[in-house]
Structure formats: C-alpha cells, structure tokens
C-alpha positions, -999 to +999 in steps of 0.1 A: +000+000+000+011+031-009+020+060+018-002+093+009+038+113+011+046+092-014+012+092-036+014+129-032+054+129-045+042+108-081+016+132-079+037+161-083+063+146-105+036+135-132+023+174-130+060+183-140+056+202-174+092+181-184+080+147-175+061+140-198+080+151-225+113+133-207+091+102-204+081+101-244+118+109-249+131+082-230+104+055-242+118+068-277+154+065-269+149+029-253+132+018-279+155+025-306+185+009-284+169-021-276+158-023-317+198-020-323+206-047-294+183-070-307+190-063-345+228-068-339+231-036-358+245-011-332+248+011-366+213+018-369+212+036-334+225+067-346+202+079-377+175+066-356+188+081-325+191+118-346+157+112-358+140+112-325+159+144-318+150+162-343+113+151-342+113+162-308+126+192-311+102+201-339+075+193-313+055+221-305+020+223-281-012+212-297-045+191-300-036+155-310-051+159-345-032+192-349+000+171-337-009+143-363-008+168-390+022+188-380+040+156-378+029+146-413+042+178-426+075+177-406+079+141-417+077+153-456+108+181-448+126+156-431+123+130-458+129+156-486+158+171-466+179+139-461+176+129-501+184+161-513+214+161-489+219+124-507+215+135-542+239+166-537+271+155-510+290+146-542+286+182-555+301+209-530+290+240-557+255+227-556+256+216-522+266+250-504+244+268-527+216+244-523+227+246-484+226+284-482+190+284-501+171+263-478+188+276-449+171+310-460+136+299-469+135+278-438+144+306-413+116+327-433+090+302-426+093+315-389+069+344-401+039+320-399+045+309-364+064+295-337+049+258-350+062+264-383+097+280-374+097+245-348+099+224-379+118+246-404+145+247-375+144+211-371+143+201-407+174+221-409+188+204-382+180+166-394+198+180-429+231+182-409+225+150-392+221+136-430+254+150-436+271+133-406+259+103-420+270+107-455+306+118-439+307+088-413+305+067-445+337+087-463+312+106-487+301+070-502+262+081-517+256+045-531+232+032-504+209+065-514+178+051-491+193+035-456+202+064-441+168+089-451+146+060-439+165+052-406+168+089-397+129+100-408+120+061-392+132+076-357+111+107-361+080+085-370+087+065-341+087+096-312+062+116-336+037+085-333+041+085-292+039+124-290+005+119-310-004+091-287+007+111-256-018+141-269-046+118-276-044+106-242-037+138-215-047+162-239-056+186-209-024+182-195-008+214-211-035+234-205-031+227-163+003+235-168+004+263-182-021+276-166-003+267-129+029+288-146+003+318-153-009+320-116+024+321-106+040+343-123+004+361-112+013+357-077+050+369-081+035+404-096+011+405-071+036+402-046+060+430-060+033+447-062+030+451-029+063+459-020+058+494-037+030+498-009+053+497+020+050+532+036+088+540+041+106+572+036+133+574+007+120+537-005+139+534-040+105+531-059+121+534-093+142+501-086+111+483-072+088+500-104+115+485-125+114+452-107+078+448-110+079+461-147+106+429-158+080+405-139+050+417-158+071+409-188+070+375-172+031+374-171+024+387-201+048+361-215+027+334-195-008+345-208+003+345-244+015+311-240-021+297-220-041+315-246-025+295-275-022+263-257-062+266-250-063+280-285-050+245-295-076+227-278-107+246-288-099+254-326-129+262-345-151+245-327-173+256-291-150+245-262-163+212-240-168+216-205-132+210-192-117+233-218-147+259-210-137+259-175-098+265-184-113+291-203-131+309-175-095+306-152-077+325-182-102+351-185-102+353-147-063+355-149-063+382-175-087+403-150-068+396-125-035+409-142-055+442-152-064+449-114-028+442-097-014+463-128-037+495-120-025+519-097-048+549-083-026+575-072+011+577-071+020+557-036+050+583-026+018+610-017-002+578+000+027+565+020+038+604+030+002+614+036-005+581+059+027+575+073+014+572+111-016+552+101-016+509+095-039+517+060-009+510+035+003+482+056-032+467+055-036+472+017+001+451+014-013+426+038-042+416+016-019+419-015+004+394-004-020+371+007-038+371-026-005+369-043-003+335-023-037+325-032-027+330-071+006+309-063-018+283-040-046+282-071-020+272-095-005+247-078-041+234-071-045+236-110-012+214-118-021+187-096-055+188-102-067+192-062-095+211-050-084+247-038-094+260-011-089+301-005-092+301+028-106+331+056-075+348+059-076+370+033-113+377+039-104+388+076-077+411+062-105+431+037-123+437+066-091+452+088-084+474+057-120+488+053-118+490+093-085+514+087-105+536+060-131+538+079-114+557+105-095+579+085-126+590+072-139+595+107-110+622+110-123+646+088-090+660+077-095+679+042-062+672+032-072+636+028-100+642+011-089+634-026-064+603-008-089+588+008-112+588-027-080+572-041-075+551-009-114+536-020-107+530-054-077+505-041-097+493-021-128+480-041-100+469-067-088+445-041-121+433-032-132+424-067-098+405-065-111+388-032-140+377-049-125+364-081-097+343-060-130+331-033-153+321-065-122+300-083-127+272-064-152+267-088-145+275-118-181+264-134-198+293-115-178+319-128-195+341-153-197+334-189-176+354-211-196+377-231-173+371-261-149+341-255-136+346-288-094+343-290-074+352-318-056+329-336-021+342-351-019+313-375-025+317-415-057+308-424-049+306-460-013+299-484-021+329-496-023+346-460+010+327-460+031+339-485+022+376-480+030+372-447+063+358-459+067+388-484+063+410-460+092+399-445+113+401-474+132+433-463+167+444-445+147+458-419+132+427-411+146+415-382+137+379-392+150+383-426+185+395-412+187+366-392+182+342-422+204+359-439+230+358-413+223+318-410+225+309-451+259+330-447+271+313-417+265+276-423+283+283-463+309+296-447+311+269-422+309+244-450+335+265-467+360+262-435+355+223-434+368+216-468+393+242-464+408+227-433+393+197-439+387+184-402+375+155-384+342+151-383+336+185-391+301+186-402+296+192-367+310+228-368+280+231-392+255+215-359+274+243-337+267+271-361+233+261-363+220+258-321+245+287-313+237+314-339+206+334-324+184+367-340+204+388-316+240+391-303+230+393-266+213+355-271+242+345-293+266+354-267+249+333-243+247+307-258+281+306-274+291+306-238+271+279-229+274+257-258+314+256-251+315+253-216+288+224-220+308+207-247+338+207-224+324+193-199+301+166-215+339+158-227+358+150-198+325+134-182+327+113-211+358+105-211+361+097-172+326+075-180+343+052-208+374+046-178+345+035-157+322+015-174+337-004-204+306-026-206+284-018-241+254-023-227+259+002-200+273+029-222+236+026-237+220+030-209+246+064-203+237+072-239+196+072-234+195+088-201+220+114-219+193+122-246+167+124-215+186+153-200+193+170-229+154+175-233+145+182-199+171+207-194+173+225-228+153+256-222+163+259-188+198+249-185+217+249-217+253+241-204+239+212-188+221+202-221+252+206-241+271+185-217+241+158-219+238+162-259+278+154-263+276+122-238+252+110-261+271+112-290+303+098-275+289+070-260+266+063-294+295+064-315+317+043-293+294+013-299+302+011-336+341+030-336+360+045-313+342+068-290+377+085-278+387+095-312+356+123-313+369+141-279+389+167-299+374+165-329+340+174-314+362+204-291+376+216-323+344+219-343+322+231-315+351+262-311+354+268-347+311+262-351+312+292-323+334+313-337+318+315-369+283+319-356+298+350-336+314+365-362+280+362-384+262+376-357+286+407-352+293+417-388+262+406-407+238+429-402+237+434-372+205+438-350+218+462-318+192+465-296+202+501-290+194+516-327+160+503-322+153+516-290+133+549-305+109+522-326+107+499-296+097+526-269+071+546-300+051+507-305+048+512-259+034+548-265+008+538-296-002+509-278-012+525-247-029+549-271-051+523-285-056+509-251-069+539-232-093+547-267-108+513-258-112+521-224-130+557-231-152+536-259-161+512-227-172+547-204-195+551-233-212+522-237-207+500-205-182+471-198-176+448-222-143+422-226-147+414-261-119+407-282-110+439-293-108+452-258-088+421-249-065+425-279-058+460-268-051+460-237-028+422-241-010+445-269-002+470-244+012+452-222+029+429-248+049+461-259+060+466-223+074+434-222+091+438-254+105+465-243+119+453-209+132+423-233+150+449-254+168+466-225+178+430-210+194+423-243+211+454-248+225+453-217+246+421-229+261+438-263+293+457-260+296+486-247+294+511-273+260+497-283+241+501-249+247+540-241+209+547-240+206+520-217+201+540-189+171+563-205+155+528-220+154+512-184+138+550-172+117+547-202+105+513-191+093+527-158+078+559-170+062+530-196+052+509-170+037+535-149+016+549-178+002+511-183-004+514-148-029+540-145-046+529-179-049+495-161-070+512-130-089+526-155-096+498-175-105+474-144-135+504-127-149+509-164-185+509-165-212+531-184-211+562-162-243+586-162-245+618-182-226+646-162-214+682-170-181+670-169-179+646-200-174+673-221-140+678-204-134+640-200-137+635-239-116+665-245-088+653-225-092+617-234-084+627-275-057+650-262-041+623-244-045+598-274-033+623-295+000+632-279+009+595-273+003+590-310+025+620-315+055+615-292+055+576-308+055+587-344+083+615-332+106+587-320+102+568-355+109+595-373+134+611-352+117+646-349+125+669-323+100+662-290+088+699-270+096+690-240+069+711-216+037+718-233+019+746-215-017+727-229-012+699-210-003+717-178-036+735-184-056+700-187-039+679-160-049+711-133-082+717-151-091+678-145-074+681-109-101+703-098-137+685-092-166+703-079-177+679-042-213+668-061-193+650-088-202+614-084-170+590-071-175+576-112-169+608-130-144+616-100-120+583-106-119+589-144-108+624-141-084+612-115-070+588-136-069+609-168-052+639-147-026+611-136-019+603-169-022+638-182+009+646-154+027+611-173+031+633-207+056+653-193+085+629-181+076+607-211+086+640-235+115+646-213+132+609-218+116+607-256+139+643-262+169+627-248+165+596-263+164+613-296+194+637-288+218+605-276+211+587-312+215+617-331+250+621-312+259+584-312+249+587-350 
C-alpha cells in the first residue's frame, strides 16, 4: 500500500511540465536501443537516434489531431531534406548553394508561427545529421535510401508516441500552463506590494522596474495559456473542461488588469498616511492574494481542490476598518487620498471575490465574447504575404536568415578548407548557437562551449568506468533524457548531456575516444563562426532600435486607453477587441523590458541609452499602470457636466501618445513642456464635491496620466538627442 507522502510525491512529478516530454523521450530513446541490441546492428542507433531528436525538437504544443498533421508535414521536410542532402554531398557547388538556399527559406517560414519555425529549424537540423551520416560513410552516396529511412524512421517513431501522448492527456498542457500563469500572477502580485510599503526614501524606481521585468513574465505566461487553449478549442465551441480552463484564463487576465492598476502615485499615500496601519493593511491583503494566485496554481497542476481560505477575507475587513477611521477624522487634506485610498480598495475586493469564486471555476461568469485570436494563417495565400512582408533588410527575421545561409556556407567552406574531423559538426554548432540577436548568441556561445567541455571529460572519465556496451547505452539514453529536460532551462547542462550521447553512441560502432577533440575543435570553430555572423552581418543592436521599440509602448497605450473611453460610453464589455488591446499594451511593455535586457549584454558602445531605455520602461510601466486602474473600474457612467471635459482630455491624451510615438520613429525633435497639457492635468485636478465617485475616478486617472506626458517628453527628447550624437 502506498503512503499518501509518497502518492502525493508521483503526484507532483507526473504534473512536471518536463516529464512527460522526458518520459516520451526516453520510451523513444529505449526503444530504438533495444531495436539495435536485438537487431545486432548497433549502426542503426545513430540515424535513428538523430531522428528522435530532431522530431522532438520540432514538437510544438497542440491538440492531437493538430499534432498528427504537424507531424505529417514535418515528416515530408525531413524526408525531402535527407535525399536532397543524398543526391547533392558529391557536389560541394551545388551543395553549399543548395545549403545556403534552404537555410534562408526555412528561417523565413518562422513568419507563420512559432509551430512552423519549430519544424523549419528542425528540418534544418536533421539535414546536418544527414550529412554526418554521408561523412561517417567517407562521402560514399551509393546506399541512397538507408540512411533517409533510418533517420525519418526515428522521427515516425517519437512523432507516433507524442501523437499518442496528446490523444491521451490532452488537458495536461492546459493545467500546466495555466499553474505557470498563476504564478508568475502571484509573483507580480507580490511585487506589487512591495511598492506599498509606507517608508521614507524607498527606491520606488528600482522596485517600479522590478515589477515592470515581472510583468514581462506574465504577459509572457498569458500568451503562451491563450495559444495552448487555442489549440484545444480550434474552431469549434470548447467542451466543458476546456470551457472551464477558459473561465480561469479570462479570470487570470482580469486579474492581471487589477494588480497592474495603480490609483494615485504611492509616494503622496505613503507620506500622507505615514502614522496610520492603511498601507500596511492594503500590502497585507496583497500578499496574501498573491499566495492565493501561487496556491490556485498549484491546485490547478495537480488537479486538487483549492481552497482560499478566511485569511484574506479577515484582512479586507481590517483594511476597510482602517478607512473607515481615517474618514472618521475629517482632515480635508485627505479628502482626494482617501477617494483614491477607496478605489484600491474596491480593486482589491473584486480581487477577493474572483480568488473566493475559483474554487469553482463552473460558477464563474460566462464570457460575453470568449472569442481568442488565432495568429496562424488561415490561408497559403495569408502565408506567402506574410512571408513577403518579411522580405526586407529591416526585417529583423529576414536578417537573421540571412546571417544563418551565410554562416552555415561559410562553415561548410572552412570544413573543406581545413578539412577536419568530423567537421560537419562545426556546421550543428553554427546552427543551435547562432541566435536573432548578439546578446542570445553570446549566451549561448558561452554555454554551448562550456557544456561541450564538460560533456567531454564526463565522457571520457565514464568510458574509464564503465567499459561494458550495454551500459554505455544506458549512459547514452539517459543522456538524450537530460538533454530535453534541461534545454530551455539549462543549456550548459544540455550541451554536456547532448555530447555524452554522441560519444557513448558512436563508441558502440568506432572509437568513441577519437571524437573528444574533434567534437572540441568543431564546437570552437562552429562558435566562432556563428559570432562573427552575428557581429558583422547585419547586425541587430538592440540600442538603434530603442526609439521604434519605446514609440510601439506609447501607440499601444494609445489604443488601449481609446478602448477604455469607448467602454465609459457604452458600458463594460471584454470582447476581443478590448482584450487584444489592452494584451497589446502590455505585450509592448514586455518587449521593451526584453530589449533593455538584451542590450544590456552587447558591448559597450551599443548600450549607451541603456540608462534612458530602463527609465523609459518605468515611465512606460507607470503609464500602463494608471490605464490598467482605468480599464479594471470601467463601466457606463451617467450623463454629467463634466464629459465634455473627460472626452476632451481623453483625445488630447490619445493624441499626444500617437505624437511622441511617431516622433521617435521618425526622429523629430520632442517639445519637452507643453503649457496645454499643464492647463488640462490642473483643469481635471479640480472636481466640484457633487461629482459622483465615477466621473471623479476617471478624471483622477486621466489627470494622472495627463501629469505622465511630461517625463515621457522629457526621456523621448533625450533619447532622440543621444542617437543623433551616437549617430
């Protein structure tokens, strides 16, 4: 009989987001090895041991039918990769052009989608392994058929248990992904409340810039539970599980719209209640709803009731006790605080009743339009023209194609220059270390060495200890097993994993010592060349596109807060092209926090606006902040004298953000103080006492905003003034 401790531990290691993909990849692995044991034809083991790989790696999240069909047309590349790499080996001229070629159009095809640029990359990949084979046999062609079938065989074989493994736990994706959302949820909530902490001279900007690199996190994690339930639902209504999946990502992006808002600038809140517990309150019942987020995803992963608790419920009640008696006090000079102080304060009790309702997810309310858009070409026409559009130097996709067909001919040029062993691998190198930007290339060049080192001398120390064949298999599958559960996370350790494998599958047919240096040698040279393409072939510094990555923050939050103003009007309503707004907002935050991260690891003389991009993102993030307060108290609002002025202000607003953007793209000169906007932010600052608390908290918000434009002019001019210097 099993102990509930240890019922509880298989629990949690089957609601691993790697296990199941480690589990497929060993059953794959094993398989093959124990084909080649019985067979007596160690020899087979590699192609179909390279097959699996690259199969697996051109694995991407879906339904099982949409699985069945990707794998069909990943199966076609791979089959029409590995005969053209065949027909051609005896012709370098035709090869490296034929090489270079494919290496373009297939980087391309990443326009249509992170499941097509899965495949293109892997089809690429399984070309090299094709080549390795044709070198391993001295170039000999005349078997044209073994190798293509063994290598596509081995991607049949883990495409045909990935398809099984869908069919099977085909909600198992969505639990996990929606367990990393809450999360990530309950980490922002929990920064979030950090900037509530009423001390004097508390570095706000840092924690502002903290929180900001988090959302990038969440957003990050909504995109990816929106496609994975996407992938479930396609064009059909979604079944009951999937509809209650649905109701938790709705409930998440809510969520993530309220602990985004802020109502008044929490310097003024923490100076103006110093002496009083209200802010520590108000971080209370943030913290422990951020743990309910973090407790309701775990309950989601391993598929256990969750239960929210009375904590948290206890804690509203202090925090409305604490308001209460600073109203009791009467002090005018809280007056407008306090207003703001309320506003919090129903935000974080709509919060308490969406984290107290999720228990049961079926109660929730319906969505009035659960409609999510799908990315994906509906149409080859769609296709191409999405491809087309791409067709330009200032396509940041279409330099990094370019930079890959350059780098792998020149990589094939070195080879039969130098003419080294093994070398098709410096092609391999090239290939998993060349990245769209230098700040990710650099990375993983790092990585990619170190790993291949030390995969190296643990190889080396591991044929000394275990002679035995069938041991070294066992090495060999447990190898591939690591490589997959640690390649997004843990690259050096992948590398190291990736390398064992191939030692210790080589050494059952040759001489598994011979390939230390040679695979050192090529993985340097593989580097090196990757580097140089990334550095001198168009490159993509992060820093010359600052001004076009900080004007897409500014025009999104335009869109946003029209939505929003559209919403005042006519009552709240997420449909999709609310949702789509406001997820594109704070999409463009992220990508902008992204930016500076990468920028910050190119050399120096590419990262001098640095400084004003990581100002910009707080500024940004700040901005996103008060549209978010907006966005989460919208509702139709009666007719009042003051909607003149709100309308008014609202277009100005839209206005300049639409200005200042299209200023940084074209590099125009920014005024710095506009004497208009000083006029409108103290016109909406003053609110007769009979204005209703609606009317009241839009004009708030809008005058907070309105007070926004002028920092964001300040850094925009600057900005502008460092490019034009550094150009």
């Amino acid at each position: 009989m099993l102990s509930p401790s240890f019922r509880q531990s298989l629990r949690r290691l089957w609601a691993l987001d790697k296990f199941g993909y480690s589990l497929r990849v060993f059953v794959a692995l094993a398989g093959a090895m124990a084909l080649g044991w019985w067979q007596d034809q160690m020899g087979m083991v590699i192609p179909l041991f390279l097959g699996i790989i690259a199969s697996a790696l051109a694995e991407t999240d879906d339904s099982w039918l949409g699985r069945l069909s990707a794998l069909l047309v990943t199966l076609f590349c791979f089959s029409v990769a590995a005969l053209a790499v065949e027909l051609l080996f005896p012709y370098p001229w035709l090869f490296v052009a034929g090489l270079a070629l494919a290496t373009f159009g297939l980087v391309m095809l990443g326009a249509l989608g992170e499941r097509y640029a899965a495949i293109a990359s892997a089809t690429l990949i399984l070309s090299i392994y094709s080549m390795i084979g044709v070198d391993q046999r001295g170039g000999v062609t005349g078997d044209l058929w073994r190798e293509p079938l063994l290598l596509v065989g081995g991607a049949a074989w883990y495409g045909a248990l990935s398809v099984l493994w869908n069919a099977l736990f085909a909600h198992q994706p969505v639990q996990q992904s929606l367990a990393r959302l809450y999360r990530e949820l309950g980490l922002y909530l929990k920064l979030k409340a950090a900037l509530l902490e009423p001390l004097r001279q508390l570095d706000l900007e840092a924690r502002r810039l903290e929180l900001a690199r988090q959302n990038g996190k969440v957003v990050s994690a909504l995109n990816a539970a929106k496609e994975t339930i996407l992938n479930r639902i396609g064009s059909s209504r979604p079944g009951p599980k999937v509809n209650r999946y649905l109701k938790l990502y709705f409930m998440a992006q809510d969520i993530h719209e309220r602990a985004s808002s802020s109502h008044y600038p929490y310097n003024a809140l923490a100076e103006a209640f110093f002496h009083s517990d209200v802010l520590f309150r108000c971080q209370r019942l943030l913290k422990l709803q951020a743990r309910a987020c973090r407790e309701l995803g775990e309950a989601i992963q391993l598929r256990q009731p969750f239960d929210y608790g009375e904590a948290s419920a206890q804690a509203m009640e202090d925090l409305h006790a604490s308001i209460d008696y600073l109203r009791q006090q009467n002090n005018p000079a809280w007056r407008g605080l306090l207003r703001s102080l309320n506003a919090l304060s129903g935000n974080l009790a709509t919060l308490e009743r969406q984290l107290a309702g999720a228990s049961n997810p079926d109660a929730l309310a319906e969505e009035q339009d659960s409609s999510l858009l799908d990315r994906y070409p509906r149409s080859l026409r769609e296709a191409i023209e999405r491809i087309r559009l791409q067709l330009t130097p200032t396509s940041l996709l279409f330099r990094h194609a370019l930079r890959m067909a350059v780098a792998l001919a020149t990589g094939y040029g070195v080879l039969h220059l130098i003419h080294p062993t093994q070398g098709y691998w410096i092609l391999l190198t090239t290939v998993f270390v060349c990245q769209p930007n230098y700040g990710a290339t650099r990375i993983k060049l790092v990585q990619r060495i170190s790993g291949t080192m030390l995969g190296l001398v643990a190889g080396w120390a591991l044929f000394e200890l275990f002679p035995s064949p069938l041991v070294q298999s066992l090495i060999a599958v447990v190898a591939g097993v690591v490589f997959f559960a640690t390649r997004t996370t843990g690259y050096t350790l992948a590398t190291a994993a990736i390398t064992l494998l191939v030692l210790f599958c080589f050494n059952q047919v040759g001489d598994g010592y011979g390939l230390i240096w040679p695979r050192l040698v090529d993985t340097l040279l593989g580097s090196l060349i990757a580097g140089a393409a990334v550095f001198l072939i168009l490159p993509d510094w992060q820093g010359r596109r600052l001004n076009q990555v900080v004007a897409n923050t500014l025009s999104c939050s335009s869109l946003y807060l029209r939505q929003i103003i559209q919403q005042y009007h006519s009552g709240k309503r997420d449909d999709l092209a609310y949702r789509l707004a406001r997820r594109n907002a704070h999409n463009a935050d992220a990508a902008l926090s992204t930016t500076l991260s990468n920028m910050l690891l190119e050399p120096g003389h590419f990262r001098k606006e640095a400084e004003t991009g990581f100002r910009f993102l707080v500024l940004s993030h700040t901005l996103l902040s008060y549209l978010s307060a907006l966005g989460a108290h919208r509702e139709s609002l009666p007719a009042d004298t003051s909607d003149a002025l709100i309308d008014r202000a609202a277009e100005h607003l839209t206005r300049t953000l639409d200005q200042l953007a299209q200023s940084l793209i074209d590099k125009h000169p920014v005024a710095i103080y506009s004497d208009e906007e000083e006029a409108l932010a103290k016109e909406l600052e003053q609110m007769p006492e009979e204005l209703d608390d609606g009317h009241r908290l839009l004009q708030t918000q809008l005058a907070l905003i309105c007070r926004q434009l002028a920092p964001l002019r300040s850094m925009a001019s600057h900005l502008l003034k460092q490019e034009q210097a550094a150009a």
